[in-house]
C-alpha positions as CSV (number, residue, x, y, z in Angstrom):
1,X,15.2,-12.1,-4.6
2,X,11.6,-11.2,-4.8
3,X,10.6,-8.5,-7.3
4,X,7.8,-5.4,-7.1
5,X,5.3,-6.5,-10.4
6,X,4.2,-3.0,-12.4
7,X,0.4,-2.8,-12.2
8,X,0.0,-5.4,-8.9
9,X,-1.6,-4.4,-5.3
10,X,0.3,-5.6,-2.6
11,X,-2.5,-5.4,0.9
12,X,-1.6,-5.9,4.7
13,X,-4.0,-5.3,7.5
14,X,-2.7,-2.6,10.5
15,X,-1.2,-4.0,13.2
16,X,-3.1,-1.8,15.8
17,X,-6.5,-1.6,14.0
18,X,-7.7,-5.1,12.1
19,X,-10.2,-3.1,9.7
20,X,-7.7,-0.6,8.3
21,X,-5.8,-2.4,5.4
22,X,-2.9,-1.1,3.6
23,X,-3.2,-1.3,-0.5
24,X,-0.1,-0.4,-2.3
25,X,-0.4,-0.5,-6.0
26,X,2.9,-0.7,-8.1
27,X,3.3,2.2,-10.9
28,X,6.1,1.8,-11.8
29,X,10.0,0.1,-11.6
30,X,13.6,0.3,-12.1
31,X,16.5,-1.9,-11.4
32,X,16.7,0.2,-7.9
33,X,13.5,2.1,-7.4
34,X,9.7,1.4,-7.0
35,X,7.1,3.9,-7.5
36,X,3.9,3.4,-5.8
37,X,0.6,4.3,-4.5
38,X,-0.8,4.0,-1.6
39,X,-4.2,3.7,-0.2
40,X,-5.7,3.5,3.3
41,X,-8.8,1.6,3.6
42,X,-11.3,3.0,5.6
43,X,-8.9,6.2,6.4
44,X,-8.1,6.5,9.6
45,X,-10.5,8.5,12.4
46,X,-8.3,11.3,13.3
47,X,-8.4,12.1,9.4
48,X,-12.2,13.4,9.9
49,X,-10.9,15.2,12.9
């Protein structure tokens, strides 16, 4: 099973807009929990709304 590493970013690209990427950046870990976080890169148009 695949583990969440402390201190690593983990990017995906939007699937409706190809130059918004999606960073998540691992702060921390348990044996059942993952705390992150997250980053949206360039935010999204309808924030400057």
């Amino acid at each position: 099973m695949a583990q969440f590493e402390v201190g690593k970013e983990y990017k995906t690209r939007s699937i409706g807009d190809y130059d918004c990427i999606f960073t998540i950046l691992i702060t921390g870990r348990t044996a059942k929990t993952v705390s992150y976080f997250f980053l949206l890169t360039p935010p999204p148009v309808w924030w400057w709304r």
